[in-house]
C-alpha positions in Angstrom: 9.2 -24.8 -1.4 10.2 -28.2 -2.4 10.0 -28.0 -6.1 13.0 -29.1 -8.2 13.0 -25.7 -9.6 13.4 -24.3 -5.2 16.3 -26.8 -5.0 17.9 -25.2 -8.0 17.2 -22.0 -6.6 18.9 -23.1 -2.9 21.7 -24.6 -4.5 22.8 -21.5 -6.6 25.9 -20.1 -6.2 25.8 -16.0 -5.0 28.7 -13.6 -6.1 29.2 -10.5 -4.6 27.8 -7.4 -6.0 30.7 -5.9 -7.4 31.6 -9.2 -9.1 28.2 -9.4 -10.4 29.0 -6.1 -12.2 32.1 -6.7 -13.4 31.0 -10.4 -14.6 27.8 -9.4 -16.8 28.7 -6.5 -18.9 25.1 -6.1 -19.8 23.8 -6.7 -16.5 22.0 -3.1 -15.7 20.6 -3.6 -19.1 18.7 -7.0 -18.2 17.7 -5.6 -14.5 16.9 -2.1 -15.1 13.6 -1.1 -17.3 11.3 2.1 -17.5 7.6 1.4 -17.5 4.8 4.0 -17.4 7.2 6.8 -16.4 9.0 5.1 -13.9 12.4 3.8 -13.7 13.4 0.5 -12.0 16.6 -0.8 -11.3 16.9 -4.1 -9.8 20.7 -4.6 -10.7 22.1 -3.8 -6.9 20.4 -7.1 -5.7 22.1 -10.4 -6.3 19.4 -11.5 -8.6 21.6 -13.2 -12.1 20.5 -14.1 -15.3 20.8 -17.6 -14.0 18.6 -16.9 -10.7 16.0 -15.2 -13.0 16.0 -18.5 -15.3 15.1 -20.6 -12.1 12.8 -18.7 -10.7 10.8 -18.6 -13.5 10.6 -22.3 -14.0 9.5 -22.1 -10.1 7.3 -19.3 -11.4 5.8 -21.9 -13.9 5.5 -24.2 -11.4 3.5 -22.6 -8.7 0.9 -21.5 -11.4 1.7 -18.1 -11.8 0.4 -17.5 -15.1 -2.9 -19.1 -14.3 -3.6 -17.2 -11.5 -2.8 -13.9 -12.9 -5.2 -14.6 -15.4 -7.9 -15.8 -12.6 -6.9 -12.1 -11.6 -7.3 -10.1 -14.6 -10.3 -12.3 -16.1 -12.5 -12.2 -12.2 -11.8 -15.6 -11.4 -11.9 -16.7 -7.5 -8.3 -15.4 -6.0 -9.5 -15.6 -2.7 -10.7 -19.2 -2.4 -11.5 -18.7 1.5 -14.0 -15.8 0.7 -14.8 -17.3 -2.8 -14.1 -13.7 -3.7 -12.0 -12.8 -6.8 -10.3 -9.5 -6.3 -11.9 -6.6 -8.1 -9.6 -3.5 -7.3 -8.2 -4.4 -11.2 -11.8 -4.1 -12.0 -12.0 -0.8 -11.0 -9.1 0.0 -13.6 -10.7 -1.7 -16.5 -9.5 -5.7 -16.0 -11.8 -8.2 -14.4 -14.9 -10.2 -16.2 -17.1 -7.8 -17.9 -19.6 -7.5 -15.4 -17.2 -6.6 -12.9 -16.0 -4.4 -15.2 -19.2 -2.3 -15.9 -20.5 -2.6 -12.5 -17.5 -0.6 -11.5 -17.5 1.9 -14.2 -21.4 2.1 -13.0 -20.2 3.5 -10.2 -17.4 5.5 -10.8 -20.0 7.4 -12.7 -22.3 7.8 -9.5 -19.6 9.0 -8.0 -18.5 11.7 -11.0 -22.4 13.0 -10.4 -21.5 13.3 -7.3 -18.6 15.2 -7.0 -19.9 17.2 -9.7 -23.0 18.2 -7.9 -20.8 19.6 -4.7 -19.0 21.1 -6.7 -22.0 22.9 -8.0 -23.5 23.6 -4.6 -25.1 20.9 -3.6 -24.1 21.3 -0.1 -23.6 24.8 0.0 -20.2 26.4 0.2 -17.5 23.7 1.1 -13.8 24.5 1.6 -13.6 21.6 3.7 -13.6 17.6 4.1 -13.2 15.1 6.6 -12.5 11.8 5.6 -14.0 9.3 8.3 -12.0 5.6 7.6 -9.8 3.3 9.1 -6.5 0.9 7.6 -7.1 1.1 3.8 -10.7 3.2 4.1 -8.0 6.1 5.1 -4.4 5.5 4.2 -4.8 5.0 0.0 -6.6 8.8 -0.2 -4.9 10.3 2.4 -1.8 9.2 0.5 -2.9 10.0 -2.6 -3.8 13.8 -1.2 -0.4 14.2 0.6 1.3 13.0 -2.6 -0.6 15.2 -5.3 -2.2 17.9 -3.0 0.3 20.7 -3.8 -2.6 23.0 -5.1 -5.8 21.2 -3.3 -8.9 23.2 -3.8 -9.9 22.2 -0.3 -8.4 21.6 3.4 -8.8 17.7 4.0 -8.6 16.5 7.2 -8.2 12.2 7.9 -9.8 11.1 11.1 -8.9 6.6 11.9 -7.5 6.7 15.1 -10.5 6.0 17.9 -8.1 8.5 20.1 -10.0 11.9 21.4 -6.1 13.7 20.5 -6.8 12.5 17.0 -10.6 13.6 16.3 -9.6 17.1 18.1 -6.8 17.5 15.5 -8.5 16.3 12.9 -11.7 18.9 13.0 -9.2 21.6 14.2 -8.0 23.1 11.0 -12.1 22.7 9.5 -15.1 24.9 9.4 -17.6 22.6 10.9 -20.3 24.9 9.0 -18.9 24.2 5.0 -17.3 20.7 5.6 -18.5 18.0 3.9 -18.0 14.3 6.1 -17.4 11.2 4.1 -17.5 8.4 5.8 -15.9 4.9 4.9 -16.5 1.5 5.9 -16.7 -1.7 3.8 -19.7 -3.1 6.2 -20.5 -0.1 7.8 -20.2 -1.6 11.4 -16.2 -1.0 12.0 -16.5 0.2 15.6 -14.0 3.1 15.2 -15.3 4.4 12.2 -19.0 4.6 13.6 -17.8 6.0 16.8 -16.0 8.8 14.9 -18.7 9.3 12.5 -21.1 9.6 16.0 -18.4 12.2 17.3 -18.6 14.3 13.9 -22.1 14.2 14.2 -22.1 15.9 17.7 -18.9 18.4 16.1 -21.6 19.7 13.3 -24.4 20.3 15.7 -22.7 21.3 18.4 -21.9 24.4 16.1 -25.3 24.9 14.7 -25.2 22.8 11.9 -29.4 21.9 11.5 -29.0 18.5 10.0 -25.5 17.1 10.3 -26.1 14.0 8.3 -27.3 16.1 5.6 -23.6 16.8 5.4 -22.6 13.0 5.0 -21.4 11.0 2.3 -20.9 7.2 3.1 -18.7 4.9 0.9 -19.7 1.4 2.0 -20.2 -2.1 0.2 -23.2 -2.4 2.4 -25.3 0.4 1.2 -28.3 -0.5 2.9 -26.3 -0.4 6.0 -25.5 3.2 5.7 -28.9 4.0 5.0 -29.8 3.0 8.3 -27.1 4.4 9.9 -29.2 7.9 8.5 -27.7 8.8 5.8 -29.6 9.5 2.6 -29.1 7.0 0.2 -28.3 9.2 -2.7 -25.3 10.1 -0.7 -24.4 6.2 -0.5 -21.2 5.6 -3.1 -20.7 1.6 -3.2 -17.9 -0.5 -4.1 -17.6 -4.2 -4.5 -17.3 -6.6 -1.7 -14.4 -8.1 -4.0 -12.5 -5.0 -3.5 -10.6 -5.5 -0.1 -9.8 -2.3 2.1 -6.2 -2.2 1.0 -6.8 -2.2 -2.4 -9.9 0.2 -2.5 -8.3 3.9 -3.3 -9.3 2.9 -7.1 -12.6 2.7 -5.6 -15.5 5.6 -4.7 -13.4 5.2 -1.1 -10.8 7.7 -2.9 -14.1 10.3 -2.9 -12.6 12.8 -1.0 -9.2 13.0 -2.7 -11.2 13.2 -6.3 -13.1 16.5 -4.6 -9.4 18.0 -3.5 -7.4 17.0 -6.4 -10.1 16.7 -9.5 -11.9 14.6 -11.2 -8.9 14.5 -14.1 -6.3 13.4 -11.7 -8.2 11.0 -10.5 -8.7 9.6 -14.2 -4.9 9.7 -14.7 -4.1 7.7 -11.4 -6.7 4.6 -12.8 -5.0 5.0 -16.1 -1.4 5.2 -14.4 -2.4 1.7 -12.5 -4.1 0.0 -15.9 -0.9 0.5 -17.8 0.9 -1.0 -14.9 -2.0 -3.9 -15.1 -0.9 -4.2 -18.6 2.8 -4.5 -17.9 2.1 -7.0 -15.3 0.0 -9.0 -17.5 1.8 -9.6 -20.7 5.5 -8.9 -20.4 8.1 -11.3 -20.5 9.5 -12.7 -17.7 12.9 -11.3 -18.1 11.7 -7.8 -18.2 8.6 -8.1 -16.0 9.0 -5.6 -13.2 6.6 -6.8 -10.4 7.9 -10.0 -10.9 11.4 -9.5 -10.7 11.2 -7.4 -7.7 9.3 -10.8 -6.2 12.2 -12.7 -7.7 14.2 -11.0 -5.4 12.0 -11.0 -2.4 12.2 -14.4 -2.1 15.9 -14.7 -2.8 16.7 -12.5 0.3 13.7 -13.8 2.6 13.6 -17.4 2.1 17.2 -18.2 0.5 19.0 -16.0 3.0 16.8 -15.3 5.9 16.2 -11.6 5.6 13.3 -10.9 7.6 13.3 -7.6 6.8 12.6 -5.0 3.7 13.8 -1.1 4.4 11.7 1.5 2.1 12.8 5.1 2.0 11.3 7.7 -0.2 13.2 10.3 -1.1 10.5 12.6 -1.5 8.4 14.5 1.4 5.5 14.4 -0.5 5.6 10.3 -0.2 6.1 10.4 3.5 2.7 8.1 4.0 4.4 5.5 1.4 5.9 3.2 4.0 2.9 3.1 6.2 0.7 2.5 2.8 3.1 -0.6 2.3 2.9 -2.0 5.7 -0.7 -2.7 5.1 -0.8 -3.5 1.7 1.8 -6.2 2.2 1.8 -7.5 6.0 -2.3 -7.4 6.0 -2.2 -9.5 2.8 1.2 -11.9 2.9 1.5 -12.0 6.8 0.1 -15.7 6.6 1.7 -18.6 7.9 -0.5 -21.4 6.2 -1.2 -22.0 2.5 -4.1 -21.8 0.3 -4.9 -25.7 1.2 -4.2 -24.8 5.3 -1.4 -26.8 5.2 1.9 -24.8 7.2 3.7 -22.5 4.6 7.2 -24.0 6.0 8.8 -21.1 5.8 9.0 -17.5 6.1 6.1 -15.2 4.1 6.3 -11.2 3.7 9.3 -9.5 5.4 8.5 -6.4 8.1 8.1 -3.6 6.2 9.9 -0.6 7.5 11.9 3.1 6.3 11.8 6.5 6.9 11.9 9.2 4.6 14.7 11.1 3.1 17.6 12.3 4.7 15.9 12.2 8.1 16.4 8.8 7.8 19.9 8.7 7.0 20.5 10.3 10.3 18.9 7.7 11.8 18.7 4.5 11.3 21.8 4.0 8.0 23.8 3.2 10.6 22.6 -0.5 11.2 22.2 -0.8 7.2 26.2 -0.3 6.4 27.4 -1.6 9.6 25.0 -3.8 11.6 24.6 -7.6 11.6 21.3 -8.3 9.9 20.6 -8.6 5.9 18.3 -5.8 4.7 17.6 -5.1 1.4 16.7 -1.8 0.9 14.6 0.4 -1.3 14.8 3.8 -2.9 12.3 5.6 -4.1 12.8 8.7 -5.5 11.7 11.4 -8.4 13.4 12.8 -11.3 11.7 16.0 -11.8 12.2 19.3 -9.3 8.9 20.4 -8.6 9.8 22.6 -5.4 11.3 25.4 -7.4 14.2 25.0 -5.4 16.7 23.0 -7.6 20.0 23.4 -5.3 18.1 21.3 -2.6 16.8 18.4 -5.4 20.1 17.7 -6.5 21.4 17.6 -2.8 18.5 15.4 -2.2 18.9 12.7 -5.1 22.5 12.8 -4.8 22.3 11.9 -1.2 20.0 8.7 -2.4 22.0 7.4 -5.1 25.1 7.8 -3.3 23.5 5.2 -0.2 22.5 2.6 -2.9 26.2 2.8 -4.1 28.0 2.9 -0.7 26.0 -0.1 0.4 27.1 -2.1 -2.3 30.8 -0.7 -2.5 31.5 -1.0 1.2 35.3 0.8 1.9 37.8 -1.5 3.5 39.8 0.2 6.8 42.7 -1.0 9.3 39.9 0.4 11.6 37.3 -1.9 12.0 35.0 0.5 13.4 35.3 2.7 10.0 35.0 -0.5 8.0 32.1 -0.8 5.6 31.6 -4.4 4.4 29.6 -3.7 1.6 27.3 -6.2 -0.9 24.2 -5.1 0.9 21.6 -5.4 -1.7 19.0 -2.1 -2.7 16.9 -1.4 -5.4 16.0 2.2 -6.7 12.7 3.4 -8.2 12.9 6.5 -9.9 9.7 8.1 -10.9 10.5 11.0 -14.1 7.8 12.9 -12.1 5.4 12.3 -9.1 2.0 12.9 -10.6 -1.5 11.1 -10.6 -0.6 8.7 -13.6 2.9 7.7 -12.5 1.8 7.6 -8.8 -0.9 5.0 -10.3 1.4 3.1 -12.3 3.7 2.5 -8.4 1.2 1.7 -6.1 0.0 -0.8 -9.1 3.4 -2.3 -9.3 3.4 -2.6 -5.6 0.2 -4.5 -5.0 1.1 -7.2 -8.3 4.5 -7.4 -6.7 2.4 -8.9 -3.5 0.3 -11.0 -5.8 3.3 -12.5 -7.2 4.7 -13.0 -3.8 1.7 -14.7 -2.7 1.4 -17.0 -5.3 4.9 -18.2 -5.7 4.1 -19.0 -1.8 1.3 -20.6 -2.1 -0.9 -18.2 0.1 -3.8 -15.9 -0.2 -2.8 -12.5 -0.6 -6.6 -11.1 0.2 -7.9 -12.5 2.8 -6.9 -10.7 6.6 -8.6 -12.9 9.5 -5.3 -12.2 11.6 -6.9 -8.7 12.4 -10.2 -10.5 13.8 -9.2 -11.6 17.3 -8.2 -8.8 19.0 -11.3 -6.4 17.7 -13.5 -9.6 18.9 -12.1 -9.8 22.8 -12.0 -5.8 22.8 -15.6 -6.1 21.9 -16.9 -8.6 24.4 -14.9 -6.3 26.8 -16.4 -3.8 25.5 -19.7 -5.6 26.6 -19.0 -6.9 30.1 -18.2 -10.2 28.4 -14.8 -12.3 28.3 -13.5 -11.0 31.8 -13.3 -14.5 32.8 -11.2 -15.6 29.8 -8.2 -12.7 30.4 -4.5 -13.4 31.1 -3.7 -12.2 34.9 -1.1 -10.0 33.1 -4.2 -8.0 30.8 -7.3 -8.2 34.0 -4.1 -6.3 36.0 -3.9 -3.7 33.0 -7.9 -3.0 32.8 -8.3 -2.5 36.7 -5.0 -0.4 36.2 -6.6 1.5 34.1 -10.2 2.0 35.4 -12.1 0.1 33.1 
């Protein structure tokens, strides 16, 4: 972050966020723009016409608009897996062969879907999704968020926790569910083990062949095959496509069977017009990258080292863990793409709540607490609940938060003191459904990208995650004891193992 452009960037002068207001007239003009349905309002941050200027000189200089090419044309964007990254594939961007390759299988995966639907297995009113990390969280959100009139009870299973696998199979008919089962290599540990437990769960109940009741998403087909399951009940995806970025994959099988093959269409198109944004708009009006614009202002200019999401919408509860991933797993890096130390800080914790829930919790440390935290609102437009009284009360109760923490209200009483110019941002969907829900978690993941590269990191690679599986393995195997802290041998004979 030594550029000239950086320096300019350091050096600039921040005015408060009312003064910001009151010096640009046309400010929530140039920071506020509506793009596939949603609208996004970056004008509460302290981001300037002059800070936008600067950082997209620094944008120029770290290579931006090269490497978002490499990424819409299948170029290598992860140089340490000499991978490019094909999720945009999957929407219609990537090198042609990419391109057809995963409209290939999207059609495999239409045949598929329409032959349970037509009987294939029998009756089914029933799935459970078998995943873990991005294998699990991008459907499962995807099914909370646009469920409201699901043709079938979905049950996720990740967590290798007995609790979870009993709750999971509770509200499920182990004699008309259908088990899909996810893994990129088809060898995650958790995943098999579950899959092993499902297995016993089907027969146990006097199900005659319980993998005849298996589908298996994998980017190792052969793999899956040999795990037992017939291989034209093997969906693939690309090994370019990187758990975390894989619901626009055959991985988002079960949520296509609950929701429809249509809204399943409409979320890829949602995300491709996003792509298209992304791609070709102007700096000044790009939304991904000004929302990176201003994650670096508050993480590396003023040492914010965290980022608050709340969704004001119940149906988006599984957004801020969906974020967690998608951004920790891919900017949580502390070297750049050469290996040489990043000299500064990288993503920001993720964090929120939901709603008004939230508000009763933690708002507290947000308008009165020491620390810098930029916060985001999410929110929707359109009333869907049939209860209108309770939507305004809701979207009121956002808007109002992004205002009070910029206002602030001055007291003789320091403890009912409000400081104010604490930053947010506000995302306001005109209506949560497949296409605009496409077009956000799209912005999200090029927001990353741009993050990554005006870091100089790789955004799609996650070796941090390796460790720990590997010394739970050799554990697992009688091996490593030798190697173990005092503090961790004391916790296995503790606990028995």
């Amino acid at each position: 972050m030594a550029s000239d452009a950086w320096k300019t960037i350091e050096g600039h002068p921040l005015k408060r966020l009312d003064a910001l207001f009151a010096d640009e007239p046309a400010r929530l003009q140039h920071l506020s723009h509506q793009v596939a349905g949603i609208y996004f309002d970056w004008s509460k941050t302290h981001l300037d016409s002059g800070l936008i200027a600067d950082f997209g000189k620094f944008a120029e200089q770290q290579g931006l608009a090269s490497a978002r090419d490499a990424l819409f044309s299948g170029g290598i964007v992860n140089p340490t897996e000499e991978r490019p990254a094909d999720h945009v594939a999957e929407r219609g961007s990537g090198s042609p062969d990419a391109v057809k390759l995963a409209s290939s299988r999207r059609t495999r995966m239409r045949a598929l879907v329409d032959a349970i639907e037509a009987g294939a297995f029998g009756e089914v009113t029933g799935i459970l999704h078998i995943g873990i990390g991005g294998s699990v969280l991008g459907p499962k959100l995807l099914v909370e968020a646009l469920g409201g009139a699901s043709r079938l009870t979905v049950s996720f299973l990740s967590n290798i926790d007995p609790q979870a696998f009993l709750d999971a199979v509770a509200a499920l008919d182990p004699a008309t569910t259908v088990v899909v089962a996810v893994s990129k290599t088809f060898t995650t540990p958790e995943t098999l083990a579950n899959v092993d437990a499902a297995m016993g769960w089907l027969r146990d109940a006097g199900v005659a062949d319980p993998y005849g009741r298996v589908v298996a998403v994998t980017a190792s087909p052969e793999a899956a095959v040999d795990a037992g399951i017939d291989e034209t009940r093997v969906l693939q995806f690309s090994e370019g496509v990187g758990g975390r970025y894989s619901l626009w994959s055959s991985v988002s099988v079960s949520a296509a069977l609950a929701l429809g093959w249509n809204l399943f269409e409409e979320l890829l198109e949602g995300a491709a017009e996003m792509d298209r944004h992304f791609r070709y708009a102007d700096t000044t009006e790009n939304v991904p990258l000004l929302a990176a614009f201003a994650d670096l202002l508050y993480t590396q200019k003023l040492g914010s080292q965290s980022r608050a999401v709340f969704p004001y919408d119940e149906r988006l509860r599984l957004l801020v863990s969906y974020l967690q991933q998608l951004e920790m797993e891919s900017n949580g890096k502390s070297v750049t793409v050469d290996g040489a130390p990043v000299g500064g800080p990288t993503a920001p914790v993720v964090w929120g709540g939901v709603g008004t829930d939230a508000q009763h919790a933690v708002f507290q440390l947000l308008h009165q607490g020491t620390a810098l935290i930029p916060v985001e609102f999410v929110a929707v437009a359109q009333d869907d609940s049939h209860i209108p009284a309770h939507h305004r009360q809701l979207l009121l109760n956002a808007f109002a938060q992004g205002a009070a923490l910029m206002r602030g209200s001055k007291s003789d009483d320091p403890h009912r003191s409000y400081p104010g110019n604490r930053p947010s941002a506000t995302i306001l969907l005109d209506r949560l459904d497949a296409r605009t829900l496409g077009a956000l978690l799209a912005f999200y993941e090029h927001r990353t990208f741009a993050n990554a590269v005006l870091l100089g990191i790789n955004p799609f690679d996650q070796f941090g995650v390796e460790l720990g599986k590997a010394i739970a393995r050799e554990l697992a195997e009688g091996k490593g004891d030798g190697d173990l802290d005092p503090s961790t041998r004391a916790l296995m004979e503790r606990a028995n193992l």
